[in-house]
C-alpha positions as a Markdown table, in Angstrom:
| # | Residue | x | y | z |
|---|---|---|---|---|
| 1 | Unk | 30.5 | 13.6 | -29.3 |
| 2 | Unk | 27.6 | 16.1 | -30.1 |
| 3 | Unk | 24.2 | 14.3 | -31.1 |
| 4 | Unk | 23.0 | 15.3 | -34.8 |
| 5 | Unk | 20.2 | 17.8 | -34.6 |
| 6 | Unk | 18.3 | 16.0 | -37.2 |
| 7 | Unk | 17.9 | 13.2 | -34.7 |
| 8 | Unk | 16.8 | 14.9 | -32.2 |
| 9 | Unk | 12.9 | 14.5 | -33.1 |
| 10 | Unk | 13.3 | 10.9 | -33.8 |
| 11 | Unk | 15.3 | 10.8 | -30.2 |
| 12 | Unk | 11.9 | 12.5 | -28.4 |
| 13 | Unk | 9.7 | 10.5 | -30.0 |
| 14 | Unk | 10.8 | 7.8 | -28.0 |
| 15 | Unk | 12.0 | 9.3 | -24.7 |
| 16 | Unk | 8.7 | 7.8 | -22.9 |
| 17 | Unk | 10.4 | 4.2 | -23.2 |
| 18 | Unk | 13.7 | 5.3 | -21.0 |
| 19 | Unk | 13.5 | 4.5 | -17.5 |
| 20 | Unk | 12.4 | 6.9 | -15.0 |
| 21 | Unk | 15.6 | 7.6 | -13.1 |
| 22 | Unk | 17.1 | 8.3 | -16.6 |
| 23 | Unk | 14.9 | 10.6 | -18.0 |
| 24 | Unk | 15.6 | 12.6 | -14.6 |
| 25 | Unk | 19.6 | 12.5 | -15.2 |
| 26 | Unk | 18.6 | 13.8 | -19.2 |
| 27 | Unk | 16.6 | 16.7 | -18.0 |
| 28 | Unk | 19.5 | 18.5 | -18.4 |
| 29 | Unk | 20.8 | 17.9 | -21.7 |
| 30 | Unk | 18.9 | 21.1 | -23.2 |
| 31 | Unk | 15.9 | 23.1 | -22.2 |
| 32 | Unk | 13.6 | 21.2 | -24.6 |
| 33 | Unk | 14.5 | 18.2 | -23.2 |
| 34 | Unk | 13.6 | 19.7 | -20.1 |
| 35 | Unk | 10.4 | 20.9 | -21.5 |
| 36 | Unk | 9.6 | 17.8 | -22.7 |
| 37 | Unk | 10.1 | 15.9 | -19.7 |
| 38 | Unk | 8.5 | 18.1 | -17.6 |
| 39 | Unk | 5.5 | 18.1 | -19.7 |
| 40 | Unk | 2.1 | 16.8 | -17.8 |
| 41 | Unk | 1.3 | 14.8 | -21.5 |
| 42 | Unk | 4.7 | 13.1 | -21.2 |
| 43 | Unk | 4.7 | 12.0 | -17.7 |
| 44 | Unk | 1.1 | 10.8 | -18.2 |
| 45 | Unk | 2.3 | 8.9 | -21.3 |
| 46 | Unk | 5.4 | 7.5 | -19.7 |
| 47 | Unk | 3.0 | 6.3 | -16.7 |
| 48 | Unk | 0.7 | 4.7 | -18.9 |
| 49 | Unk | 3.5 | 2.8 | -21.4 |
| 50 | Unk | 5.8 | 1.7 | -18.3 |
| 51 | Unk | 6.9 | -1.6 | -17.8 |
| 52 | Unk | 9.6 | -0.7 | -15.0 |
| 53 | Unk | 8.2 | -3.0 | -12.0 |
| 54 | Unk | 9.8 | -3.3 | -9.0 |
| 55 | Unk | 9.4 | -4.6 | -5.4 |
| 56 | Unk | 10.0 | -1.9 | -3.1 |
| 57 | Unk | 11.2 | -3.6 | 0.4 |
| 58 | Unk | 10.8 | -1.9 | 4.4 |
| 59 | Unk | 12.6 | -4.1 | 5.9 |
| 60 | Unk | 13.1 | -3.7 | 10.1 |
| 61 | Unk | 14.7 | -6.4 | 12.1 |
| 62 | Unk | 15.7 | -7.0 | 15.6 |
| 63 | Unk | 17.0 | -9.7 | 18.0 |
| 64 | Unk | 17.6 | -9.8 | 22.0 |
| 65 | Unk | 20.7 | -7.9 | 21.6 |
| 66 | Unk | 19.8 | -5.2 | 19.8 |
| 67 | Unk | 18.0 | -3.5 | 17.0 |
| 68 | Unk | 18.8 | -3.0 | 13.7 |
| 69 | Unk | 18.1 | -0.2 | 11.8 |
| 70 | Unk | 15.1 | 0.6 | 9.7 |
| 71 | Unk | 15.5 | 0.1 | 6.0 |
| 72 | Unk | 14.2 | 0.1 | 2.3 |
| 73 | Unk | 15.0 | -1.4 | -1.1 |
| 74 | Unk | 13.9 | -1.3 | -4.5 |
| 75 | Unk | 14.4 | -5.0 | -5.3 |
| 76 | Unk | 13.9 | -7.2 | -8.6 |
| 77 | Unk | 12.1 | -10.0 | -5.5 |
| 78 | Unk | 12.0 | -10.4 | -2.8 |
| 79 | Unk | 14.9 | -12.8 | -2.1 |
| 80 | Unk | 17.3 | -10.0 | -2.7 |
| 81 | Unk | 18.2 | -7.0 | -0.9 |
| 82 | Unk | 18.2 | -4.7 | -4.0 |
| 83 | Unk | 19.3 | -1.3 | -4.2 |
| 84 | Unk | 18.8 | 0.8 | -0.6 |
| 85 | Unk | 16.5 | 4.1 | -0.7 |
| 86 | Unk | 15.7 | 6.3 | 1.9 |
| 87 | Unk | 12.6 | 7.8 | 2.1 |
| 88 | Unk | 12.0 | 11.7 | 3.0 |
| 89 | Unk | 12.0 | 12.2 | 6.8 |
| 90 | Unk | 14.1 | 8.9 | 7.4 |
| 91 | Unk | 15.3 | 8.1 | 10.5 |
| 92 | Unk | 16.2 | 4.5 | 11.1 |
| 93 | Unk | 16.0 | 4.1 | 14.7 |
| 94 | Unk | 12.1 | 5.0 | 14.1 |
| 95 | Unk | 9.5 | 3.5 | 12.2 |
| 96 | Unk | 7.2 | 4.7 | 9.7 |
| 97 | Unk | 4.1 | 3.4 | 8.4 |
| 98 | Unk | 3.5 | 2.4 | 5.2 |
| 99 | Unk | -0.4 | 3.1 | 3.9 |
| 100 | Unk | 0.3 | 2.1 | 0.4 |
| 101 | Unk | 1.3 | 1.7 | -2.7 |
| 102 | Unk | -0.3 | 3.1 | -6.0 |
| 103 | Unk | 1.0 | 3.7 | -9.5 |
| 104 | Unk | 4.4 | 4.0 | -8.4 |
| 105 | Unk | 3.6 | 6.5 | -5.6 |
| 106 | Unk | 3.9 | 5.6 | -1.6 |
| 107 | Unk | 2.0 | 7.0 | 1.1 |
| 108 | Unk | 4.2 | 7.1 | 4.3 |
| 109 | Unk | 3.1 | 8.3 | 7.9 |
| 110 | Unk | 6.6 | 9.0 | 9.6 |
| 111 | Unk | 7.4 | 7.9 | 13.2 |
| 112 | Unk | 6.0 | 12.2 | 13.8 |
| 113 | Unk | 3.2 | 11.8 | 12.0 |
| 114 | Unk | 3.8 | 13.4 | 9.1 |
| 115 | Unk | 1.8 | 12.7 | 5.8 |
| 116 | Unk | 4.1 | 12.1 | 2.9 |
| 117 | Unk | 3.5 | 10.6 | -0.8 |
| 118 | Unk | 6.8 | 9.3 | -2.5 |
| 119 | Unk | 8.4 | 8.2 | -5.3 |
| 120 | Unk | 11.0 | 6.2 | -4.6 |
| 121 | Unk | 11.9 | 5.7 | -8.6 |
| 122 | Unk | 12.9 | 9.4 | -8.9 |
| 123 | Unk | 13.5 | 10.2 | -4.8 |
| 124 | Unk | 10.7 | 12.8 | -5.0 |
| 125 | Unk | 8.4 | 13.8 | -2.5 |
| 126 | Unk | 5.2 | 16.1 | -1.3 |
| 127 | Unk | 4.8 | 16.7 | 2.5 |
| 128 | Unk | 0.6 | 17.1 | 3.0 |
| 129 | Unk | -0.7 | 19.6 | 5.2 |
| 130 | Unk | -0.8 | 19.2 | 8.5 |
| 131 | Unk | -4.2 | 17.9 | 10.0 |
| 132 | Unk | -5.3 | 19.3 | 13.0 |
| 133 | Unk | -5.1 | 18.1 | 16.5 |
| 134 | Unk | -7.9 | 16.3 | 18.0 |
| 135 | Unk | -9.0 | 16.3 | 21.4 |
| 136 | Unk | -9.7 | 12.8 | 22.9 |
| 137 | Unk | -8.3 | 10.9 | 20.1 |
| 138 | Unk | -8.3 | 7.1 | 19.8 |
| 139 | Unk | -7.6 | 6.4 | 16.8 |
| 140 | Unk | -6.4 | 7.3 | 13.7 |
| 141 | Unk | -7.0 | 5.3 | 10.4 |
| 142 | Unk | -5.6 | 6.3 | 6.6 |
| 143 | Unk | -6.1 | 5.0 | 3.3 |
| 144 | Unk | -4.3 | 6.4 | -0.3 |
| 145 | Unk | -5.8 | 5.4 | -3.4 |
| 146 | Unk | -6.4 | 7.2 | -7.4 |
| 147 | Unk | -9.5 | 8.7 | -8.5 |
| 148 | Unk | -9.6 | 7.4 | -11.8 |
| 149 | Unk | -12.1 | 10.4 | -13.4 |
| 150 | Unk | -10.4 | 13.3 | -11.9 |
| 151 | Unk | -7.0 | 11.6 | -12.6 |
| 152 | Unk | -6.0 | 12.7 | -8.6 |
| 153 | Unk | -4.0 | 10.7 | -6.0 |
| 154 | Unk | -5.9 | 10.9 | -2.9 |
| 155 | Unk | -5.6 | 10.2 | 1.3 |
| 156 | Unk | -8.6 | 9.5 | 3.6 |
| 157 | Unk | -8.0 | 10.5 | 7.5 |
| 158 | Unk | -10.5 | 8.8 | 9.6 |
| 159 | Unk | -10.6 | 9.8 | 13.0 |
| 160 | Unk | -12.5 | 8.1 | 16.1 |
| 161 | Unk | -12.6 | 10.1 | 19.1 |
| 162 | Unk | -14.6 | 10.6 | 22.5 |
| 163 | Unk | -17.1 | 13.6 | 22.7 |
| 164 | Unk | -17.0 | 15.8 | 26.2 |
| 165 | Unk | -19.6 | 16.7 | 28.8 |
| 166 | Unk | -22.5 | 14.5 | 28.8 |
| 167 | Unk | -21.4 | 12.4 | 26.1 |
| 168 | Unk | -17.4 | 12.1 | 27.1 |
| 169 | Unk | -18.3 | 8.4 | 26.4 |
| 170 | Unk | -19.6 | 8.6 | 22.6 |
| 171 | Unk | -17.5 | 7.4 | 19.6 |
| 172 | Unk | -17.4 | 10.7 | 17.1 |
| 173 | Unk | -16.1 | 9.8 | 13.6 |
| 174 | Unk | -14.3 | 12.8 | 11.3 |
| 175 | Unk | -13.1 | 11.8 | 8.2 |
| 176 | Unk | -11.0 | 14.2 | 5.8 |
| 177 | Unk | -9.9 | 13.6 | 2.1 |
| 178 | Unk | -6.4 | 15.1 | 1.0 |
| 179 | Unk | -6.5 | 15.8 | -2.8 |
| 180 | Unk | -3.3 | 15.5 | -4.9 |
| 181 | Unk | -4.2 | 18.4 | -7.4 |
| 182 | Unk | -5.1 | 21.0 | -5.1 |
| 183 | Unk | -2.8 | 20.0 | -2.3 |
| 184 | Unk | -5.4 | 20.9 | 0.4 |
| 185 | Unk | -7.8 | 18.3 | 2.8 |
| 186 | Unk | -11.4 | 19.0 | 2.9 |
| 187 | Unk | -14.1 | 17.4 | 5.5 |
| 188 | Unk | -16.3 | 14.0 | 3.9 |
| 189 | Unk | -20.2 | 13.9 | 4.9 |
| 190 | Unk | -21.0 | 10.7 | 6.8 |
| 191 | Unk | -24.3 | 10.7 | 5.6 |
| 192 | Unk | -23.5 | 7.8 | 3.5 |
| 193 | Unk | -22.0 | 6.1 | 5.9 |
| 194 | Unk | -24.6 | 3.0 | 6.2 |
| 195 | Unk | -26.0 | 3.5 | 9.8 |
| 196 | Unk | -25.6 | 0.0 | 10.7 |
| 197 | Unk | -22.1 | 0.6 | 10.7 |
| 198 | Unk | -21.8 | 3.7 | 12.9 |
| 199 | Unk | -20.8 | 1.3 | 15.3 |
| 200 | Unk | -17.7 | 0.0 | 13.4 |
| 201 | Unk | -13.7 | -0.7 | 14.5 |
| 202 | Unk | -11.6 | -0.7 | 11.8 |
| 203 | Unk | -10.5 | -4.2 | 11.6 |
| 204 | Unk | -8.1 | -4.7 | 8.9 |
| 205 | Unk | -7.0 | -2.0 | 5.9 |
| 206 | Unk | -7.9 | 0.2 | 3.9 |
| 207 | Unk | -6.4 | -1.3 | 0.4 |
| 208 | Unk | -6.9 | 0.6 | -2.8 |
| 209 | Unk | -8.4 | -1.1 | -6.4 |
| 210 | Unk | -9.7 | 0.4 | -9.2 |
| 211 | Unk | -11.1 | 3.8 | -7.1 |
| 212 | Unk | -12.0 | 2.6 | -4.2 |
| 213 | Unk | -10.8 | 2.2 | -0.8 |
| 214 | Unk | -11.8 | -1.4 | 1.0 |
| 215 | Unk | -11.7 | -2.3 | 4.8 |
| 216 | Unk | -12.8 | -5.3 | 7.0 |
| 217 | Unk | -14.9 | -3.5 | 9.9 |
| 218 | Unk | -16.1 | -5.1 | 12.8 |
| 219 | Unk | -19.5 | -4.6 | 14.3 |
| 220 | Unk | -20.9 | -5.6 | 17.6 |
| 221 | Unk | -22.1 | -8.9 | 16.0 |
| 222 | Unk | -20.5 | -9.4 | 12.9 |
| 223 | Unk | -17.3 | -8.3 | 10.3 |
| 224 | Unk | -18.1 | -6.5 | 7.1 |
| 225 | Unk | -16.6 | -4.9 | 4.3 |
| 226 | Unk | -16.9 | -1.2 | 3.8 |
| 227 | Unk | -16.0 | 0.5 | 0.4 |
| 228 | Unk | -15.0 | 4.7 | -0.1 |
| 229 | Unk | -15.2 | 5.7 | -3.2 |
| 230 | Unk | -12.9 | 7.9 | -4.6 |
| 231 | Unk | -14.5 | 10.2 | -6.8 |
| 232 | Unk | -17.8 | 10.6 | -5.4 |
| 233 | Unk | -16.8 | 10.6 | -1.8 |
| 234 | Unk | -19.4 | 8.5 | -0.2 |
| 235 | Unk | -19.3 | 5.5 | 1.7 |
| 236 | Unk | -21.1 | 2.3 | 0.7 |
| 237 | Unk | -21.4 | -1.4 | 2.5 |
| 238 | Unk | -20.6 | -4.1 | 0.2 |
| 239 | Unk | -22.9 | -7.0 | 0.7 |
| 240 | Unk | -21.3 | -10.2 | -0.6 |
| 241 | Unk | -21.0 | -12.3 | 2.4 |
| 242 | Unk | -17.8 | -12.7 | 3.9 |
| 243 | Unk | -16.1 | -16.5 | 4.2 |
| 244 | Unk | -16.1 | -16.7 | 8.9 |
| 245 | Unk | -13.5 | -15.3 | 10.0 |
| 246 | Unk | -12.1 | -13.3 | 7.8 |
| 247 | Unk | -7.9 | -11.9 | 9.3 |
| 248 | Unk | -6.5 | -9.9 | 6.1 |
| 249 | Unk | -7.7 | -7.9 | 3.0 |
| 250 | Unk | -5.5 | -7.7 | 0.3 |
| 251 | Unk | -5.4 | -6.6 | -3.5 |
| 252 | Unk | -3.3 | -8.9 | -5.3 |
| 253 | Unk | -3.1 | -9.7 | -9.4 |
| 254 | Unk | -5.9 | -6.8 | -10.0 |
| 255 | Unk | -8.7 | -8.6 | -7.2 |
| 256 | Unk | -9.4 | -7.9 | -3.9 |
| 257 | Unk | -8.8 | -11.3 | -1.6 |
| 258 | Unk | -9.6 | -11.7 | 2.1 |
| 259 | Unk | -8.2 | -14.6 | 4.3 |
| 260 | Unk | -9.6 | -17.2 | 6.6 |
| 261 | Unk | -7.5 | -20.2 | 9.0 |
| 262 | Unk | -8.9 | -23.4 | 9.2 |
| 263 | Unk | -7.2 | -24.6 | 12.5 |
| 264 | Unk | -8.4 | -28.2 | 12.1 |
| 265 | Unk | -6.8 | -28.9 | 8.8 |
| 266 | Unk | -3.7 | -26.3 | 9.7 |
| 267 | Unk | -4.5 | -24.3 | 6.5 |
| 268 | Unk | -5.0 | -20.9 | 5.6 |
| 269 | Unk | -7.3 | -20.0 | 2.7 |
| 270 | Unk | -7.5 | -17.1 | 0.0 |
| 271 | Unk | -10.9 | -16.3 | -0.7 |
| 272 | Unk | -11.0 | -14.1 | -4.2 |
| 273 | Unk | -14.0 | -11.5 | -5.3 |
| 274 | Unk | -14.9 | -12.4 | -8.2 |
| 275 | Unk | -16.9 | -10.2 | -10.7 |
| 276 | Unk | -20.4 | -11.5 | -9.7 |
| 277 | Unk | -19.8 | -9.9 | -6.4 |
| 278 | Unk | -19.2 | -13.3 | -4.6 |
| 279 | Unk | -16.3 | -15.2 | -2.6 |
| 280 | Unk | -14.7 | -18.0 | -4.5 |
| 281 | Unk | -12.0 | -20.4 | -2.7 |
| 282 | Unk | -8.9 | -19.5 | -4.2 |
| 283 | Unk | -6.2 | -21.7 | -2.8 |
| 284 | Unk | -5.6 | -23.2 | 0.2 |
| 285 | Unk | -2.0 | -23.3 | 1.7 |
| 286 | Unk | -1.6 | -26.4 | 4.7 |
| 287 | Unk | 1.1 | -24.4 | 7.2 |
| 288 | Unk | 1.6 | -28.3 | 8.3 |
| 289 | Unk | 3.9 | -28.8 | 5.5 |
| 290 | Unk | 6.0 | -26.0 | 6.3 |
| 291 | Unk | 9.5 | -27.4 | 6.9 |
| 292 | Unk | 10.4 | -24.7 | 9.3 |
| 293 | Unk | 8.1 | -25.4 | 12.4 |
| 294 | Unk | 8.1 | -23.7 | 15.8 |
| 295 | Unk | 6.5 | -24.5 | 19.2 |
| 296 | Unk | 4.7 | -21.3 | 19.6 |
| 297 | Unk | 1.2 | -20.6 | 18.0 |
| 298 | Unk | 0.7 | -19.2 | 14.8 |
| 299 | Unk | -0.6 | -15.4 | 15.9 |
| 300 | Unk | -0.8 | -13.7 | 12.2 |
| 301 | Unk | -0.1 | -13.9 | 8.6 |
| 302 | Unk | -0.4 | -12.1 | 5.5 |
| 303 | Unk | 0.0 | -13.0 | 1.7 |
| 304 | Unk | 2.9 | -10.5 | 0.8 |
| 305 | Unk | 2.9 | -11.5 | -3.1 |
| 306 | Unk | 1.7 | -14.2 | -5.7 |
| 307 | Unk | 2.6 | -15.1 | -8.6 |
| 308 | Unk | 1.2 | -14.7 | -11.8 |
| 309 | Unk | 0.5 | -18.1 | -12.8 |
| 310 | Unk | -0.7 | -18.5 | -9.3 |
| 311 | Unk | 1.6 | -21.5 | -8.5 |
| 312 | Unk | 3.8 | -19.6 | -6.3 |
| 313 | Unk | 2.9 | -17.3 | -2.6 |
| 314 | Unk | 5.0 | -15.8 | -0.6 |
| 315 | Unk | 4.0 | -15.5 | 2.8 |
| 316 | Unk | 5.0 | -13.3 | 6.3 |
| 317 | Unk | 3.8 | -15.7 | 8.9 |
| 318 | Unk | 4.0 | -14.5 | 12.8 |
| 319 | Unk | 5.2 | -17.0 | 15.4 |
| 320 | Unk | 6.1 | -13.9 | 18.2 |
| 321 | Unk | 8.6 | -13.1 | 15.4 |
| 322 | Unk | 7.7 | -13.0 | 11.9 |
| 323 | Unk | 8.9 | -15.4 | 9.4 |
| 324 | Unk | 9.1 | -15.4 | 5.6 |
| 325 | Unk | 8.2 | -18.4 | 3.6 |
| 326 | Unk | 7.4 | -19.6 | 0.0 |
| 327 | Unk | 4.9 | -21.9 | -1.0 |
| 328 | Unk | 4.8 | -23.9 | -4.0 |
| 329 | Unk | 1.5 | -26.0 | -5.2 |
| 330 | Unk | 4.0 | -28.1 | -6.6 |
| 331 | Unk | 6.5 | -28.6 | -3.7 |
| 332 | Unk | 7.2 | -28.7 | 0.0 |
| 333 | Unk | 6.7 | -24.8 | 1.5 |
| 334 | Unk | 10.3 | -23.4 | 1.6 |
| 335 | Unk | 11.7 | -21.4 | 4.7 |
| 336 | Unk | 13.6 | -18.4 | 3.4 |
| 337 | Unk | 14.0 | -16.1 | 7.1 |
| 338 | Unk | 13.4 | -14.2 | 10.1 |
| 339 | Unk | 12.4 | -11.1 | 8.9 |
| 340 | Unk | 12.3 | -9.6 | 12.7 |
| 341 | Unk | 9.6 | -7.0 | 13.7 |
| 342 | Unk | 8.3 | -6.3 | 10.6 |
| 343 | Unk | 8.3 | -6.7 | 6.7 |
| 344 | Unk | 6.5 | -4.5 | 4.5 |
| 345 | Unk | 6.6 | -5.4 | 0.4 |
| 346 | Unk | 4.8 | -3.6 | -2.6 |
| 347 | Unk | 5.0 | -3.4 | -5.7 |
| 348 | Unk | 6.1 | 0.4 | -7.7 |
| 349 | Unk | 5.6 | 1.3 | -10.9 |
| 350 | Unk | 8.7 | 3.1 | -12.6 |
| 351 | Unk | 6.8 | 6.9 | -13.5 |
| 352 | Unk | 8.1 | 10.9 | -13.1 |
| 353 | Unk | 4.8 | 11.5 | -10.6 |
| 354 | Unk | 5.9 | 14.1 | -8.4 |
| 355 | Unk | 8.7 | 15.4 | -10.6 |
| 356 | Unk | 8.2 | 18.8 | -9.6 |
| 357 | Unk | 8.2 | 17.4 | -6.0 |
| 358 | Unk | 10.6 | 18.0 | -3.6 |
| 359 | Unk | 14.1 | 16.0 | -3.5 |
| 360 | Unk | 14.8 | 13.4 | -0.7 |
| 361 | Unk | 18.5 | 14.3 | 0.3 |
């Protein structure tokens, strides 16, 4: 059955509303529908109107007998397997790094250290450039976020390394920012780097929010939280306080939270920013009521997601293998399973960034 030409304005007009993976199947329906797709105004528009929101799942388990293979879903939560994608470069005896998750798009660094950003809504891909060696590396720290004013996705490379000669023993710092639009890196100035912190170890991060790229550092005396920002390029030190002993940054609901454990009442606590630049006690989840209890000490956790009306957390909790459980405010902590040597869980947006990108086969 052939589709009224009459209708066909009325049916553009409200092609931005499909989702994503459709509109990729209907590029070839005619070459205006192409056009239109593949217009930069439409894929912006699509972006911004999209309600598509999915969890999107790495997932690597292992036991004493053997190891299972590396994998990833696009799930509707985190209780379900969902639908399996493969990212570009996949090899599932290897791992990859996830750096993040923004507006739909992933930044992976593969088990070879390749640089890609994903879409795993539309399996499109762009491979970066390749960075150049460094002599005496130690370390090797990246962070992905979007400049809001020059509408770009970009990657920071920081890079610690040891000098030569007199001064084999000095930590040298390079940082490089990869920009979207251009598809090229470029070196960063550390001049704004705030000279009490030329000292730093990354301790925990980057995360991404609103144009800026947060970590916890650690300096020889205390830990403090360092901000990149996107579009000007500079580093700042952010000087709210942190709550003692702060273990993980995250961005969750639209704020920036760090972490604390309070071994003497077996809880662990969500400190929130809040918009006067301060830390305000969240919540406080007591680990004691968790009815899933091992003999070995607690060695890590992370907040993996919360729930809007902030009565619900999921949690990854690390006992020498990592665990996945559920809190309620209202009820007893809920056990839901091993999740082996590691669990990685973001959110993605349903958009046609990177259509013109290359296809993950």
């Amino acid at each position: 059955m052939s589709i009224p030409h009459d209708l066909f304005p009325e049916i553009l007009s409200h092609l931005h509303r499909l989702p994503a993976k459709s509109l990729v199947r209907f590029q070839c329906v005619s070459k205006s529908w192409f056009a239109k797709i593949n217009d930069p105004g439409f894929i912006q528009r699509h972006h911004d109107n999209s309600s598509e929101r999915r969890l999107l799942l790495q997932i690597w388990n292992c036991n004493t007998d053997h190891q299972e293979p590396l994998n990833y879903y696009l799930a509707n939560s985190p209780n379900e397997n969902g639908e399996a994608v493969f990212p570009p470069f996949h090899n599932p005896c290897r791992f990859s790094k996830i750096l993040d998750c923004c507006n739909g798009l992933v930044c992976i660094r593969t088990y070879d250290d390749k640089i890609v950003i994903w879409n795993p809504s539309i399996r499109k891909y762009k491979l970066l450039p390749s960075l150049p060696t460094v002599s005496g590396l130690k370390r090797r720290n990246f962070g992905f976020g979007y400049d809001p004013v020059n509408k770009d996705y970009k990657v920071v490379s920081i890079v610690e390394y040891f000098g030569s000669g007199d001064v084999s023993f000095a930590r040298i710092f390079k940082v490089e920012l990869y920009s979207l639009k251009p598809n090229s890196w470029s070196r960063v100035g550390l001049g704004s780097l705030p000279t009490t912190l030329w000292e730093l170890r990354i301790f925990f991060g980057p995360v991404s929010l609103n144009g800026d790229l947060y970590f916890l550092v650690k300096t020889p005396t205390v830990i403090r939280l360092l901000a990149f920002h996107l579009t000007t390029e500079k580093f700042r030190e952010q000087r709210p306080m942190l709550p003692v002993g702060p273990q993980t940054l995250e961005v969750l609901g639209g704020s920036l939270y760090v972490s604390t454990y309070e071994p003497g009442a077996q809880t662990i606590v969500l400190w929130r920013l809040n918009e006067e630049w301060s830390w305000i006690r969240f919540r406080s989840v007591p680990i004691f009521e968790f009815d899933f209890q091992l003999e070995m000490p607690l060695m890590g956790w992370r907040v993996v997601l919360w729930s809007k009306d902030g009565q619900e957390v999921l949690m990854e909790m690390d006992y020498g293998c990592k665990n996945l459980f559920k809190y309620d405010i209202k009820e007893k902590t809920r056990f839901i399973g091993h999740i082996g040597k590691h669990f990685w869980s973001g959110t993605c947006l349903g958009s046609l960034l990177l259509l013109d990108g290359d296809s993950v086969h």
